[in-house]
C-alpha positions, 0 to 999 in steps of 0.5 A: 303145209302151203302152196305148190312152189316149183322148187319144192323138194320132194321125196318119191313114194311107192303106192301100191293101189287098188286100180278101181281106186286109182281111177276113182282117185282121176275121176274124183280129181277131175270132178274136183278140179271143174267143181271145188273152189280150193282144189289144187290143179294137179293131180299130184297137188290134189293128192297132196291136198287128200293126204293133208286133210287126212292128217288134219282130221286125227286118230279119231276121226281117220277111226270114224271114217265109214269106208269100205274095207279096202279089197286084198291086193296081189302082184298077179292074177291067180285062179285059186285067189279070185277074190285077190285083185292085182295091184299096180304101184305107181311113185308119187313125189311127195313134200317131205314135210307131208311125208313126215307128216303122214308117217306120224299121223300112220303112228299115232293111228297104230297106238290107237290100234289101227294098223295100216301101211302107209300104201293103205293110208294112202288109200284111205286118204283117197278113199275119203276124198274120192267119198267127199266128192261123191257127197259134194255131187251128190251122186258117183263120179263118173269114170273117166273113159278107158284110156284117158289121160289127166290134162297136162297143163289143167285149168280150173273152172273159171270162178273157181279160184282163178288159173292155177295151171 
């Protein structure tokens, strides 16, 4: 799995994500983004680069992952389920040899009895990103402020690999 190149074909995969871990998923991002020598410059590269590293780690260590469990999501608001939170999808253009990739790795983690859809593998792959920056922090990421929007054409920090814009 390389780099980004611009006529890559991709594949567009519906998610549907935990909106705490949505803006977690930005903020971790842009943490990345200003502090990490090796992340990519986009958002989409920047998932791209969680779902590889969560293939890369295998059955058994997707299994040794200490994440919270992931909260049930429902498509509206309703009082006799409170502790359901509304999900939002959001489409994702993926490589289809990551796509291809994830799908085997969600198979390998079903024969060893871990049973997830892929919009929840996603999310662990994000949640295990989003723990991996906290760690590199030190501390929580801060949330970005309601409303704000992910740098179009982003930069890297200067001396952190360069401008991959």
């Amino acid at each position: 799995m390389g780099p980004l190149v611009a006529t890559e074909s991709r594949q567009s995969i519906g998610a549907w994500w935990d909106p705490e871990v949505w803006q977690r998923a930005r903020a971790a991002y842009m943490y990345d983004l200003r502090h990490h020598p090796d992340a990519p410059a986009g958002f989409i590269q920047w998932l791209h680069w969680a779902i590889e590293a969560h293939v890369a780690r295998g059955v058994r260590g997707r299994g040794l992952l200490e994440l919270p469990a992931r909260r049930e999501l429902a498509g509206k608001a309703n009082p006799e389920c409170p502790d359901k939170v509304v999900g939002l999808t959001r489409h994702h253009p993926l490589r289809p040899d990551l796509i291809a990739a994830m799908d085997s790795a969600i198979r390998d983690d079903e024969h060893a009895e871990r049973y997830l859809t892929r919009s929840a593998w996603i999310e662990e792959a994000v949640r295990a990103a989003i723990s991996n920056a906290e760690h590199r922090a030190g501390r929580c990421i801060p949330e970005l402020p309601a409303g704000a929007r992910l740098p179009s054409q982003p930069r890297k920090a200067k001396g952190l690999g360069g401008d991959r814009g």
